[in-house]
N, C-alpha and C positions, 0 to 999 in steps of 0.2 A: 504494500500500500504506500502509496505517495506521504511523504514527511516534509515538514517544514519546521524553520526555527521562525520564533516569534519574538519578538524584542520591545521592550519596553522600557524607556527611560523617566525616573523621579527625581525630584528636586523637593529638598524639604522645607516647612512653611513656618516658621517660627511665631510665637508668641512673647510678649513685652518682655517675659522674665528667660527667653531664650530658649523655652523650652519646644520641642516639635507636637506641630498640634494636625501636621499634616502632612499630603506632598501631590506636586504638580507632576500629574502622568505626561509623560511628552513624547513625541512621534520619535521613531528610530527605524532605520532601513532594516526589513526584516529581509532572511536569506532565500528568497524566490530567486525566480532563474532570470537571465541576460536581461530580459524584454523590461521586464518589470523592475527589477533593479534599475536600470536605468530612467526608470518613466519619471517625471513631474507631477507628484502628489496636491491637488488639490486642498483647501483646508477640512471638506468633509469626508476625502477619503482618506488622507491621515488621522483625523477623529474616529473613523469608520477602523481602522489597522490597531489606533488605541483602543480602543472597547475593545476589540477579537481579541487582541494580545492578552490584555489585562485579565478578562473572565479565563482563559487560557492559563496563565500563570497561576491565577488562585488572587486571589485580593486576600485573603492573611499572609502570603507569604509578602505582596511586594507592596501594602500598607499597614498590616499588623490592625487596628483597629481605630487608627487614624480616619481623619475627614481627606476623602479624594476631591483634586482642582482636579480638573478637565479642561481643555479650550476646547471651544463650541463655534463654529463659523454658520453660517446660515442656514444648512440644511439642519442640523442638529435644532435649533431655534425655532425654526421651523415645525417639527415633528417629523421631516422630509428622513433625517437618519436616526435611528430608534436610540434608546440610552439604556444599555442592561444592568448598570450599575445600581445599587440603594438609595432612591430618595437620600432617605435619612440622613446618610452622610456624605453627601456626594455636593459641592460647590460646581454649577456649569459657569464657566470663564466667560462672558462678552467678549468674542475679538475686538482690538479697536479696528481691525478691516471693516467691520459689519454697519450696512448701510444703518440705521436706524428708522424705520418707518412701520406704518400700521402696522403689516405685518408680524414684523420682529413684535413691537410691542404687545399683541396677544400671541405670540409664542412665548414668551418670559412671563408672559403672567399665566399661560398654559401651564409653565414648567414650577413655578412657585406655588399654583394651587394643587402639583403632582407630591409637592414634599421638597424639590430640589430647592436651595440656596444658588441663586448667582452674583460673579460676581464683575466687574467691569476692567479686562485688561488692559491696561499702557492705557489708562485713561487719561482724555485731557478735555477739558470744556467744550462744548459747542451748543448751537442755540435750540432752545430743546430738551436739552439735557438730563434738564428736571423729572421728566417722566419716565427715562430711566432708571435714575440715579434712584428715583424712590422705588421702584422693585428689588436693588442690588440690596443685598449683605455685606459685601467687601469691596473697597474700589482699589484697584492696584494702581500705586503712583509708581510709573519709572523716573525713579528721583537722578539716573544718570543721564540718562535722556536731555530731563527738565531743567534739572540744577537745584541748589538749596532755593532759593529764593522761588523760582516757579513751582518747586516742590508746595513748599509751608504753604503759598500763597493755594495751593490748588486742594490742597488738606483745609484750610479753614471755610474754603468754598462748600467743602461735601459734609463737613462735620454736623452743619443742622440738619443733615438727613437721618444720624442715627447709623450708619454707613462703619463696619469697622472699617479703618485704612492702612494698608498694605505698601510698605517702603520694597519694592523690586530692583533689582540689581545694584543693593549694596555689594560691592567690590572691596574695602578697603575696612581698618579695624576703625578709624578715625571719621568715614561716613556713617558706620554704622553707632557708634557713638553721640554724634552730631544728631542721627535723626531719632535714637533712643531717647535724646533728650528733649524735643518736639514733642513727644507723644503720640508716635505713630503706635498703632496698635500692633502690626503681623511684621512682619522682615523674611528678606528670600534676597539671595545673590550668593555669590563667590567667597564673601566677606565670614558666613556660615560657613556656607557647604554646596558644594559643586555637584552639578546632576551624575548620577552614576545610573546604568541600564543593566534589567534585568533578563532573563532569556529564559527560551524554554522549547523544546522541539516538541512537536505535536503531529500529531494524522489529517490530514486534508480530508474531506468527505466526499463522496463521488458525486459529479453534476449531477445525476439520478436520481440520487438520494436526497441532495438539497431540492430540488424540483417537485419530485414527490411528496416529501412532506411540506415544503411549499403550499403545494396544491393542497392538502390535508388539512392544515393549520389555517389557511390565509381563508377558506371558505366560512361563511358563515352558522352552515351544521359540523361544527369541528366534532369529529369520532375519534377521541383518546384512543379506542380499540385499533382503530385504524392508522394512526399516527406510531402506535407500540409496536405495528406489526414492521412498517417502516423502519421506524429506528432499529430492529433485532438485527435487521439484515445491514447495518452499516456501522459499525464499532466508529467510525470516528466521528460519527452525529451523535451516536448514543452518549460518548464519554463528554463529549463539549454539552450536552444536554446535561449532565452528571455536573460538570463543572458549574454551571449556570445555575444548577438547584443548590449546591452548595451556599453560593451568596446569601444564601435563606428569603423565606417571603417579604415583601414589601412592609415594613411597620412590624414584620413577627421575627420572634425566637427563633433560630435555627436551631432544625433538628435535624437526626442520621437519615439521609438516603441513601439505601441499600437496594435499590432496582429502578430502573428505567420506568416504570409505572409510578413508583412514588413520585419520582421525580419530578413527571406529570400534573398527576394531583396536586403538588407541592405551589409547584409552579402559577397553575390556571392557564387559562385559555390566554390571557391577554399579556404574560411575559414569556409565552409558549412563541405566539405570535412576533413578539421585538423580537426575538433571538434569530425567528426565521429569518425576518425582515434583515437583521445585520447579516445574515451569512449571506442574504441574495446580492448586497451589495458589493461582495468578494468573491471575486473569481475560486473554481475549484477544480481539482485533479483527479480523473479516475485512478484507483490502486490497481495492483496485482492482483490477478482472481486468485493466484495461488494461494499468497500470503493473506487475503480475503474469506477463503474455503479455510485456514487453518484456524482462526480465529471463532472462526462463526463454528465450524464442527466442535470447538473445545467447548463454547460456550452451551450449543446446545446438549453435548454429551451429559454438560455441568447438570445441564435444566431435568433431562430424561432421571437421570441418578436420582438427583433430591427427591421428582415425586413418585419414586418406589416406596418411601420412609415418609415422606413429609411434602404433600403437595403445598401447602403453604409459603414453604423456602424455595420452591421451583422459580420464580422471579430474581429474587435471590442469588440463585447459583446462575442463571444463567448470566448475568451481569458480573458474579465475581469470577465466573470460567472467561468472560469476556475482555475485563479487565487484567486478568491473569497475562494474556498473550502480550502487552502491552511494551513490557522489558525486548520482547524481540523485536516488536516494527517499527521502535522507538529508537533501537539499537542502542540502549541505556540498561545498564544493572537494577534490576528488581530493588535494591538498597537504596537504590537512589531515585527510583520512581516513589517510593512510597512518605516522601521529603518534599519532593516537588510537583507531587498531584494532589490539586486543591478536592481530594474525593473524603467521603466520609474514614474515619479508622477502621471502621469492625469493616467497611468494605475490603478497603485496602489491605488489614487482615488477611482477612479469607481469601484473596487474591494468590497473597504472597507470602504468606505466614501459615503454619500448620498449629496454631495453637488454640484452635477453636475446630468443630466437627464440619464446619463448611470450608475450614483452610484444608482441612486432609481429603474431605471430598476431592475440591482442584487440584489439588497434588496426588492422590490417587490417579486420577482424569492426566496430567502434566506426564507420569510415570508409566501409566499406560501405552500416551503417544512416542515414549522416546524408545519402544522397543525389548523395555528392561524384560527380566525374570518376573512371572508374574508373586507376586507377593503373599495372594491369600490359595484359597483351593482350586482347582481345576474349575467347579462351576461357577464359581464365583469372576473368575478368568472369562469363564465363556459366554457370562452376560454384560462384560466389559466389554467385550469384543462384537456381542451382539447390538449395544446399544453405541458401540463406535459406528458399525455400520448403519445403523437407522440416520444415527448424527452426521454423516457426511454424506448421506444420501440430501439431509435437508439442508445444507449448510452448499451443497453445490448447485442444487436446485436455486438457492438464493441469490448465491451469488453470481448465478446468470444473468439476472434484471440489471444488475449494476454493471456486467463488464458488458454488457448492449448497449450501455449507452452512448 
C-alpha cells in the first residue's frame, strides 16, 4: 500500500508569566512525489495538508493538551475547507491576506457560535475594522514588522475591545522585555522559541475508497452499516477514521475506541462528514493489492476467531488484526508504532502486545501467517487453517473493488 510522510511544524505561544499556553501549527512540505513537491500551495490547501497532518500525528502527541493556533485563509472562513480539530481549544488565525467582507464576517461569526476562538494575524488597522476586531479573542501584533511605537500605539487601539494581545516575532531578549513591560498579554518569536516540525509516515487510502465513502457519508440517508462495510475493506480510511475519533466528541470526554463502528457512533454523522470533506480535498494513491489482501485477510481471520468464543469482541478483533499489520506497510517497529499512533491503548494493546486475551488472539493469527510449528493440537491447527482460508477468500474478494479503480 502507498505511504507517505506527513509533517507538521509548531511554534509555541506564551503567556505574561512565560509560561506555554499553546502552539501555532504551521505548513511544512510533506514527502509526496516530484509533481507535488514542487507545486505552489495555496493558503487553503496548506491549511487543508495542516489538519490531514495534525489529526495524523495524534494532537497529544504534537500539543499535549494545549490550545491549537491555526491560520485560516478564506476557504477555511468560509466553511468552503472543513476544520477537524476541537472547538474547544482550537484558536482559527485571520490571515491578514483575507479580504474582509460580508462574507468572511458571517463565516467568523459561523465559527464563534461553533465553539472556535479567533484570532486576527499581523494585524494592522483598517476602516472597518471594528467589526472584526469585536469577534476576535486574540489580535497578533507583528511588533517587528511595526516597530515599538506603531506596536503600543496599535495595542491601545484594540484594548477597549477586550481583545487579549499577542506580541509576534519577538526576536531579541531586550524586545521581549521592552514589550513585557507594555503589557502585552501572549508572546511568540525566536526570542522564546523557534518552530520545530513534527513527522509521521502514514497509509494513503485508495481513490475508491475515498469516493465510496464519499458517496456514503456526503448523502443525506447516511447508512453507518454501509459506510462500516466501506471502511473494513481499506485499512488506511479505517485507521485515519480511528485517529479522528480519538480527538474525542465535540464538548465531550474522550473515551476508548476499540473498533471502526465505535468510532462511528463516537463521531456522528456531521464530523463523519468534515473528515470526508478534508480527504476529498487531497489527492490519493491506490496500494498494492498484495500488501492490501495481507492486511485485510489478518484482520478478518482476527474477526472469524473472536466470534467462535465471543461475538461481541468480533468488531474488536477485526480492527486490532487490522491495526496489527501496520508495523509492516508503515515499515516502522511495532515499539514505535505504539508511541506515535494517536489510537486508543487496550487497542494498540491487542495489536501489538500479548498481554491481554485479544493480544494472543492476533499473535496467534500473526504466528499462524508466518509458517511457524503449529502450537496447540492438530485440530485446533486445522480450524486455523480453515478459517485462514475462509479469510483470504474474503479479504481478496475485497480487495478487488479497490485495485479497479
Amino acid at each position: 500500500m502507498s505511504t507517505t510522510q506527513v509533517v507538521v511544524g509548531r511554534q509555541p505561544v506564551f503567556d505574561a508569566d512565560l509560561g506555554v499556553i499553546g502552539y501555532e501549527l504551521l505548513f511544512r512540505q510533506e514527502d509526496r512525489d516530484e509533481t507535488s513537491a514542487s507545486h505552489l500551495h495555496d493558503g487553503d490547501e496548506m491549511t487543508t495538508a495542516v489538519f490531514h497532518s495534525a489529526v495524523s500525528i495524534g494532537l497529544d502527541r504534537l500539543v499535549g493538551d494545549k490550545t491549537i493556533f491555526c491560520n485560516a485563509d478564506r476557504g477555511v472562513l468560509t466553511g468552503a475547507v472543513p476544520i477537524p480539530l476541537p472547538p474547544e481549544r482550537t484558536v482559527v488565525e485571520v490571515l491578514e491576506s483575507v479580504r474582509f467582507d460580508a462574507e468572511i464576517d458571517a463565516g467568523c461569526r459561523a465559527l464563534r457560535a461553533a465553539g472556535y476562538r479567533l484570532a486576527l494575524d499581523d494585524f494592522e488597522w483598517f476602516d472597518g475594522a471594528e467589526r472584526l476586531v469585536e469577534q476576535a479573542a486574540v489580535v497578533k501584533i507583528d511588533v517587528r514588522q511595526l516597530g515599538p511605537d506603531s506596536s503600543l500605539d496599535l495595542m491601545q487601539r484594540c484594548r477597549p475591545y477586550g481583545v487579549q494581545l499577542l506580541a509576534e516575532k519577538v526576536e531579541t531578549p531586550d524586545e521581549l522585555a521592552f514589550y513585557r513591560g507594555h503589557g502585552f498579554d501572549l508572546y511568540q518569536g525566536f526570542a522564546l522559541a523557534r518552530p520545530t516540525a513534527l513527522s509521521a509516515r502514514i497509509l494513503e487510502p485508495s481513490a475508491l475508497g475515498v469516493l465510496q465513502i464519499a458517496s456514503a457519508v456526503l448523502d443525506e440517508r447516511t447508512d453507518f452499516d454501509e459506510v462500516e462495510r466501506i471502511l473494513r475493506r481499506d485499512p488506511a480510511l479505517a485507521v485515519q477514521l480511528l485517529q479522528v475519533a480519538s480527538i474525542g466528541p465535540v464538548g465531550g470526554l474522550r473515551r476508548p475506541v476499540r473498533s471502526i463502528r465505535e468510532a462511528l457512533v463516537l463521531l456522528g454523522t456531521h464530523r463523519v462528514r468534515t473528515w470526508i470533506s478534508l480527504l476529498m480535498l487531497r489527492s490519493s494513491n491506490a496500494g498494492s493489492p498484495d500488501d492490501l489482501v495481507t492486511v485485510l485477510a489478518r484482520a478478518r481471520m482476527c474477526e472469524l476467531l473472536a466470534c467462535r468464543d465471543n461475538a461481541e469482541q468480533a468488531a474488536f478483533a477485526f480492527t486490532a488484526g487490522m491495526v496489527s499489520a501496520l508495523d509492516r506497510l508503515l515499515g516502522l517497529p511495532a515499539t514505535q508504532l505504539t508511541t506515535v499512533l494517536p489510537l486508543d491503548g487496550q487497542l494498540l494493546g491487542a495489536a501489538f502486545g500479548t498481554d491481554s486475551s485479544m493480544g494472543r488472539l492476533v499473535h496467534r493469527v500473526i504466528d499462524f501467517e508466518s509458517g511457524g510449528p503449529p502450537a496447540g493440537p492438530d485440530e485446533e491447527f486445522a480450524a486455523l487453517r480453515d478459517v485462514s482460508a475462509s479469510a483470504l477468500d474474503w479479504a481478496v474478494r475485497s480487495s478487488v473493488q479497490i485495485d479497479a479503480a
